[in-house]
N, C-alpha and C positions, 0 to 999 in steps of 0.2 A: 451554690457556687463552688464551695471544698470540694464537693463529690464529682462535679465536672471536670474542677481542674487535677485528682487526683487521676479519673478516669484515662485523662487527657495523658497527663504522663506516666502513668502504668502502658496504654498506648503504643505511647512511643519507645520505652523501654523493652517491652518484653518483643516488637517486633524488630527493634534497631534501625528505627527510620528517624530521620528528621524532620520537624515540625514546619510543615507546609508552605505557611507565608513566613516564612523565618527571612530576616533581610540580611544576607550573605556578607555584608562589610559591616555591618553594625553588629551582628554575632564576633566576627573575626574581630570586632575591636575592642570587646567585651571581654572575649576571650585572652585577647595579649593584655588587656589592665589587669585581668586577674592573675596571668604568668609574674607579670613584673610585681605588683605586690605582694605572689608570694616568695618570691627572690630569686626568678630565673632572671640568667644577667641579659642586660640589654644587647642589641644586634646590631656593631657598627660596622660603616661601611655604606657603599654606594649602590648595596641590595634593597630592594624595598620588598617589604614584609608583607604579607596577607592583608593584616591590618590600614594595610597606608589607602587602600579605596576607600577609608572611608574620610578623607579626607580630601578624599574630590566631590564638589559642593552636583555638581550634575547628577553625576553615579548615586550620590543621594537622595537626591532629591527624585530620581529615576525610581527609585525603589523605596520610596515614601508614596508613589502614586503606585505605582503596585500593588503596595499592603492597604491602600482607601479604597482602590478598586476589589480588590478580595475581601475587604470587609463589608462594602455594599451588597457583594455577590450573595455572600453569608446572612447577610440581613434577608434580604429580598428571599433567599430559600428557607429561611426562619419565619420569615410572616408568612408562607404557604401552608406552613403544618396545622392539621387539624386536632383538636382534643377529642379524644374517645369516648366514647360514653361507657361507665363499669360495666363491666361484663353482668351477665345473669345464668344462672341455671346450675348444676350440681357443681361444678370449679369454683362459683364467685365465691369472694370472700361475704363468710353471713355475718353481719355490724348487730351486735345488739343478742347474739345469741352466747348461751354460755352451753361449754360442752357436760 
């Protein structure tokens, strides 16, 4: 599971994309608790911020069936995959021989 999730964001770093089923107002609300606790000052006034979708119960709830529908997708193309059988012939790895 480490090595997936490292994979997963090596990934996405080294090509500068973002993560697929990412849910766009729950990131962006993540994103502003972390601004504000690390001391950027808060935004008054009668502008609403990135963050404020996610505090529309719809728009969330929009994009919570979004992210079960892409994880059934991912399941479903995850049970298709088949195991390989070890290779053989001069490349396989030889188990039990010493050089």
């Amino acid at each position: 599971m480490a090595r997936k999730l490292t994979v997963l964001c090596w990934h996405l770093l080294t090509k500068g994309e973002d993560y697929l089923w990412a849910r766009p107002a729950l990131v962006a609300n993540k994103t502003r608790a972390m601004q504000l606790q690390a001391g950027h000052p808060q935004q008054k006034g009668s502008r609403r911020g990135p963050a404020y979708a996610y505090n529309i119960k719809s728009l969330r709830d929009r994009e919570m069936l979004i992210a079960a529908q892409a994880e059934q997708s991912y399941e479903r193309f995850v049970s298709q995959w088949k195991s390989r059988h070890p290779k053989s012939g001069a490349r396989a790895p030889q188990f039990g021989r010493t050089k």
